[in-house]
MMTF fields as JSON, N, C-alpha, C and O atoms, coordinates in Angstrom:
{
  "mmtfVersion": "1.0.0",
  "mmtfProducer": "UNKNOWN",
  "numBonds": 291,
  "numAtoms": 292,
  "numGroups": 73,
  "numChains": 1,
  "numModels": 1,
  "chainsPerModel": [1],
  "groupsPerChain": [73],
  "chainIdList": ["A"],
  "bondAtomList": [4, 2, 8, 6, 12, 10, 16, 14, 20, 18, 24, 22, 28, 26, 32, 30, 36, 34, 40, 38, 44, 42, 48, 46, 52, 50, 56, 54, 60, 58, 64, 62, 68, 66, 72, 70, 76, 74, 80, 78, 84, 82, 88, 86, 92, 90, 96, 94, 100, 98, 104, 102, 108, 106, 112, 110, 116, 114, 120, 118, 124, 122, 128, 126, 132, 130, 136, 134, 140, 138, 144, 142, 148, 146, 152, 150, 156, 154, 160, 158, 164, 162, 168, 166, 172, 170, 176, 174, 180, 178, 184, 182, 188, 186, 192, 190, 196, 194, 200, 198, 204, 202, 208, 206, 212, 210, 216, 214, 220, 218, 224, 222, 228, 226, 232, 230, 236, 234, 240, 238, 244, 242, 248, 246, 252, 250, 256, 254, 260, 258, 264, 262, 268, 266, 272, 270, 276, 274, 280, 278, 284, 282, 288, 286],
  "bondOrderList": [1, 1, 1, 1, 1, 1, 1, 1, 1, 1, 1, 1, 1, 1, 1, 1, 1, 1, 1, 1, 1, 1, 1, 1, 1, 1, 1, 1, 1, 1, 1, 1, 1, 1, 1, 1, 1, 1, 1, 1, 1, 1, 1, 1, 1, 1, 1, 1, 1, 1, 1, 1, 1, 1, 1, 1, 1, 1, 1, 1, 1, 1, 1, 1, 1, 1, 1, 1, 1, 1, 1, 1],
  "groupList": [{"groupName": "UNK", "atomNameList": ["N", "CA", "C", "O"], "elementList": ["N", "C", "C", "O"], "formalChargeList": [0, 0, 0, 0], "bondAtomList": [1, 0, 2, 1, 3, 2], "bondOrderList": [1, 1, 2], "singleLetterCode": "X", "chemCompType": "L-PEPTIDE LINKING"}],
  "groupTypeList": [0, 0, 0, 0, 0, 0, 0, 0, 0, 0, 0, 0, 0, 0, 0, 0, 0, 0, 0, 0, 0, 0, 0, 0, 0, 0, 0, 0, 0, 0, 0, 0, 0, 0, 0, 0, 0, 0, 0, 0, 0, 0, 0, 0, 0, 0, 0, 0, 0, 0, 0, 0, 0, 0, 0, 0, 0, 0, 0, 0, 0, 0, 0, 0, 0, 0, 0, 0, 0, 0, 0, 0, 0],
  "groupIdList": [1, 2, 3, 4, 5, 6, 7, 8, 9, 10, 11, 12, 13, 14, 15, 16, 17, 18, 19, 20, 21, 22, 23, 24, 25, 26, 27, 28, 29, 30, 31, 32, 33, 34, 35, 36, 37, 38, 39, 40, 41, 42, 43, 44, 45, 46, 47, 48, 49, 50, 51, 52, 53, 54, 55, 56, 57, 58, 59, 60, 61, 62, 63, 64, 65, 66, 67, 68, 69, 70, 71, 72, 73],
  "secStructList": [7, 7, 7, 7, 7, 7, 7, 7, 6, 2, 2, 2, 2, 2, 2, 2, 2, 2, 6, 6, 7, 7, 2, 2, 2, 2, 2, 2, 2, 2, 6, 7, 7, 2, 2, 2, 2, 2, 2, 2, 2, 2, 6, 1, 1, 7, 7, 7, 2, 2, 2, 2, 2, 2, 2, 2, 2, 2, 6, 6, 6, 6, 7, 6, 6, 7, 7, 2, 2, 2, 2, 2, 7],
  "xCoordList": [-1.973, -2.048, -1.605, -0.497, -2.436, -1.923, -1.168, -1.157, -0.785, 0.012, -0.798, -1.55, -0.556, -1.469, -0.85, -0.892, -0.261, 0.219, -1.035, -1.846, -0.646, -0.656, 0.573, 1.658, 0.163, 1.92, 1.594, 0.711, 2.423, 2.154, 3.2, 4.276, 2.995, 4.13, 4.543, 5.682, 3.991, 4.357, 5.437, 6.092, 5.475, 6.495, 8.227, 9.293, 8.045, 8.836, 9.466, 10.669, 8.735, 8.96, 9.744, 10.973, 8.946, 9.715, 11.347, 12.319, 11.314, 12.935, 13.912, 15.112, 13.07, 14.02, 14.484, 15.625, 13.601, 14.428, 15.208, 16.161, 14.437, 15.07, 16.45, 17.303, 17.063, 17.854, 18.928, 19.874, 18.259, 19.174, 19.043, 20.22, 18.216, 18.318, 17.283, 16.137, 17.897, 16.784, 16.008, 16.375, 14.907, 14.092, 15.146, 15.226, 15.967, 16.516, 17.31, 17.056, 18.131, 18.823, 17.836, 18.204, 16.742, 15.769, 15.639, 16.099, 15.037, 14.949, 15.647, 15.29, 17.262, 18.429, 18.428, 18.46, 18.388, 18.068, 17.125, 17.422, 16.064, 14.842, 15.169, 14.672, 15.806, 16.024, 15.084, 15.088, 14.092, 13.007, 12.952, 14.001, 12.601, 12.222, 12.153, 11.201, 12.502, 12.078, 10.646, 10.22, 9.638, 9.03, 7.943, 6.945, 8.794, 7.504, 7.509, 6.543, 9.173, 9.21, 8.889, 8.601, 8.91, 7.638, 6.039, 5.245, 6.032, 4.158, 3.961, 2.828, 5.33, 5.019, 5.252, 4.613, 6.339, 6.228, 5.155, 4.513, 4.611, 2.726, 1.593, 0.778, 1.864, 0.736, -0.34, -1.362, 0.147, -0.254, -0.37, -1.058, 0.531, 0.972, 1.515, 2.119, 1.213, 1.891, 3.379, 3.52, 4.326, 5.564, 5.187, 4.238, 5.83, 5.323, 6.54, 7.371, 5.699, 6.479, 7.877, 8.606, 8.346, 10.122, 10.324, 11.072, 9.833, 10.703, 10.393, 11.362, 9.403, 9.668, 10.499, 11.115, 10.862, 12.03, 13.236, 14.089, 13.862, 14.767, 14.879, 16.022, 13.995, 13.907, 14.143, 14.939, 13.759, 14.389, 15.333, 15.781, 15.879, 17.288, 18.248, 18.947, 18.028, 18.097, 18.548, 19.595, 17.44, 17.529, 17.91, 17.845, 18.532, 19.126, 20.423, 20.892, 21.121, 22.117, 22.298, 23.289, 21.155, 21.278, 20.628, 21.263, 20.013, 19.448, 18.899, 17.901, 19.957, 20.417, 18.67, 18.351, 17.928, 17.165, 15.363, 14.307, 15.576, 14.445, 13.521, 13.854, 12.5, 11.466, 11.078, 11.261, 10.431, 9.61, 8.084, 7.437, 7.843, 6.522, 6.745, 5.904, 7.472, 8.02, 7.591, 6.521, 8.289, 8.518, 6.889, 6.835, 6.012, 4.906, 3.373, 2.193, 3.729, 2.381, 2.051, 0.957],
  "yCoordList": [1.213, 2.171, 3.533, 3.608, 4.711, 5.946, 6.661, 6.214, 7.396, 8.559, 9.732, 10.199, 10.224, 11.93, 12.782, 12.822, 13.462, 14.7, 16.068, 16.064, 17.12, 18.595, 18.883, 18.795, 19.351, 20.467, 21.874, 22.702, 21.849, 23.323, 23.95, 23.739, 25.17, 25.853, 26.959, 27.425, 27.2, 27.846, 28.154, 29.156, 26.625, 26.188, 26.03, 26.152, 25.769, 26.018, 27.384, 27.544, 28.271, 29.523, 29.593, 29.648, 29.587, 29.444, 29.059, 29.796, 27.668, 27.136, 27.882, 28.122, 28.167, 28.647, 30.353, 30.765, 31.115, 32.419, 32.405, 33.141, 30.855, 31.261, 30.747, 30.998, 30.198, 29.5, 30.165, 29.574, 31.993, 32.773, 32.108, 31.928, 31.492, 31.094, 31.962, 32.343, 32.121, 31.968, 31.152, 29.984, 31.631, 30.606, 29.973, 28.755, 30.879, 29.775, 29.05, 27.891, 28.987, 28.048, 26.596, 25.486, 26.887, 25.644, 25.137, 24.098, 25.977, 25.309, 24.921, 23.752, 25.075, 25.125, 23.245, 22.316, 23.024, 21.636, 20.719, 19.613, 21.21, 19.878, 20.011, 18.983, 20.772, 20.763, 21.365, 21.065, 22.406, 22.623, 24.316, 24.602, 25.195, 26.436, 27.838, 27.722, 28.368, 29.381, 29.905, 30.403, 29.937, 30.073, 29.114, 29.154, 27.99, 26.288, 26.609, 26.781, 26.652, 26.541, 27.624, 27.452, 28.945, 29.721, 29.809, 30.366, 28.943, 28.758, 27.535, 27.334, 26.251, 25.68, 26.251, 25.816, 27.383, 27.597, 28.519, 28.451, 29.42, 30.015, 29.286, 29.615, 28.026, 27.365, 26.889, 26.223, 27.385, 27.339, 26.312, 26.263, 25.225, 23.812, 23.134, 23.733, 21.867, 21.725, 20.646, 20.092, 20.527, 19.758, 18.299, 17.739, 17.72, 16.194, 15.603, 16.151, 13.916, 13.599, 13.433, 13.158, 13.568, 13.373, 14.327, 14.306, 15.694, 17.211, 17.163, 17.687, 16.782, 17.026, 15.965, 16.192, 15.008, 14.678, 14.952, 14.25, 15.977, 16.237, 17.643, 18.075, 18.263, 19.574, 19.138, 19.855, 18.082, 17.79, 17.448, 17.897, 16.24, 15.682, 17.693, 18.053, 18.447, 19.438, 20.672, 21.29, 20.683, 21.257, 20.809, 21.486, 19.128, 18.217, 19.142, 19.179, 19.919, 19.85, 21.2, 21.438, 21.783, 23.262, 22.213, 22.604, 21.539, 20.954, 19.504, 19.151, 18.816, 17.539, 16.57, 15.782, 16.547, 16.236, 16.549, 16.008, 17.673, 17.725, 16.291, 15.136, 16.809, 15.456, 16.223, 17.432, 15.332, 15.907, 16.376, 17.399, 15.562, 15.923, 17.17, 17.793, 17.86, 19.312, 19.809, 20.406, 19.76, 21.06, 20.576, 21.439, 19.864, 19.609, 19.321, 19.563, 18.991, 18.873, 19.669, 19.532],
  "zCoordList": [-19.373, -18.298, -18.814, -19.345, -18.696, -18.969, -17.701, -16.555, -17.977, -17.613, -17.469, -18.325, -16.178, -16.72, -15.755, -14.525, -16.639, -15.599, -16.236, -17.162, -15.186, -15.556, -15.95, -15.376, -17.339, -17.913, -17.143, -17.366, -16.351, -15.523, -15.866, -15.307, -17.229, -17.783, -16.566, -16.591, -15.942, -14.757, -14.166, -13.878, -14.011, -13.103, -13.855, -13.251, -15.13, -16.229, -16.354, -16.151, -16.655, -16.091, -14.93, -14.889, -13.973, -12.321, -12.584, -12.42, -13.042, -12.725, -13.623, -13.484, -14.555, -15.95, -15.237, -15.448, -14.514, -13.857, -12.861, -12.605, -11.857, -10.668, -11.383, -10.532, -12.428, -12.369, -13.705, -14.226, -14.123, -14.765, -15.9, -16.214, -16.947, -17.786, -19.018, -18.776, -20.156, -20.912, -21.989, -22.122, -22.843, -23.468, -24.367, -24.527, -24.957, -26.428, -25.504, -25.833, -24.531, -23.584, -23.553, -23.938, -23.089, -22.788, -24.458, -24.931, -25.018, -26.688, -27.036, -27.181, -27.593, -27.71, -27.053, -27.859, -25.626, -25.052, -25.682, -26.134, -25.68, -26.064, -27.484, -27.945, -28.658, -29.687, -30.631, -31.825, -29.991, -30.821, -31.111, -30.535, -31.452, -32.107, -30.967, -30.196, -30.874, -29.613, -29.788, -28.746, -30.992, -30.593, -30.116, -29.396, -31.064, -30.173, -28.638, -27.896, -28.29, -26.542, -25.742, -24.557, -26.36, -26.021, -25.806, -25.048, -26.904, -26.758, -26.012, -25.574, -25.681, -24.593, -23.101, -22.143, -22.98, -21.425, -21.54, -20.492, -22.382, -22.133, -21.443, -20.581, -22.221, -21.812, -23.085, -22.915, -24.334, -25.546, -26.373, -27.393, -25.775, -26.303, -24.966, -24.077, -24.98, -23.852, -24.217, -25.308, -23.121, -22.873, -23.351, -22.802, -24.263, -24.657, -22.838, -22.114, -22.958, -22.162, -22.393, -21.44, -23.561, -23.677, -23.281, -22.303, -23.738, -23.065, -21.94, -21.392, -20.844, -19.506, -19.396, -18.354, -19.816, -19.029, -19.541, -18.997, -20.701, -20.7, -19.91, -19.756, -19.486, -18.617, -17.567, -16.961, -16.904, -15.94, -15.35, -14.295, -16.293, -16.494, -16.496, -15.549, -17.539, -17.182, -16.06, -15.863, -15.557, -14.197, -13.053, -12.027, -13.125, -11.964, -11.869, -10.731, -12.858, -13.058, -11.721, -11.03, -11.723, -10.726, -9.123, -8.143, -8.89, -8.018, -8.451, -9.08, -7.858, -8.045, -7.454, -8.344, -6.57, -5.495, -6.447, -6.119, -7.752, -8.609, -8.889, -9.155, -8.736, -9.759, -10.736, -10.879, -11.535, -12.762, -11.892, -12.112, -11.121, -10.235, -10.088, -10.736, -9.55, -8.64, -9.744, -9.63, -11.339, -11.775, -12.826, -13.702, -12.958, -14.019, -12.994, -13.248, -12.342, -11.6, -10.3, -9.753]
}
C-alpha cells in the first residue's frame, strides 16, 4: 500500500513564520543543509516522509493538536 501525500512547501513556510522561526532553525532539526531545506520549503525538492514527520513532531511543540495532514496536504 502506498502513501501519497502533497508536499505543500507552503504551508512549511506558513508554520515556520507564523511561529518566528527561521530556515537554519528547521534545518538545524531534520539535520540537513540550509540550502537543501531551502530548496525543500521552495518547492524545489520535496520533504521525504521522515522530515515531515520530524516537522511535525516539531511544530507540536508551538500547537500541541497539529497533524501532519494540516501542515503537507
Amino acid at each position: 500500500m502506498q502513501i501519497t501525500t502533497i508536499n505543500n512547501p507552503n504551508k512549511v513556510l506558513g508554520y515556520r513564520k507564523m511561529y518566528k522561526l527561521n530556515q537554519s532553525v528547521l534545518a538545524k532539526e531534520l539535520n540537513i543543509g540550509l540550502n537543501t531545506y531551502s530548496f525543500k520549503e521552495n518547492g524545489k525538492t520535496e520533504f521525504t516522509l521522515s522530515e515531515m514527520r520530524k516537522l511535525t513532531l516539531f511544530f507540536k511543540q508551538y500547537n500541541p493538536n497539529l497533524t501532519m495532514d494540516e501542515i503537507f496536504l
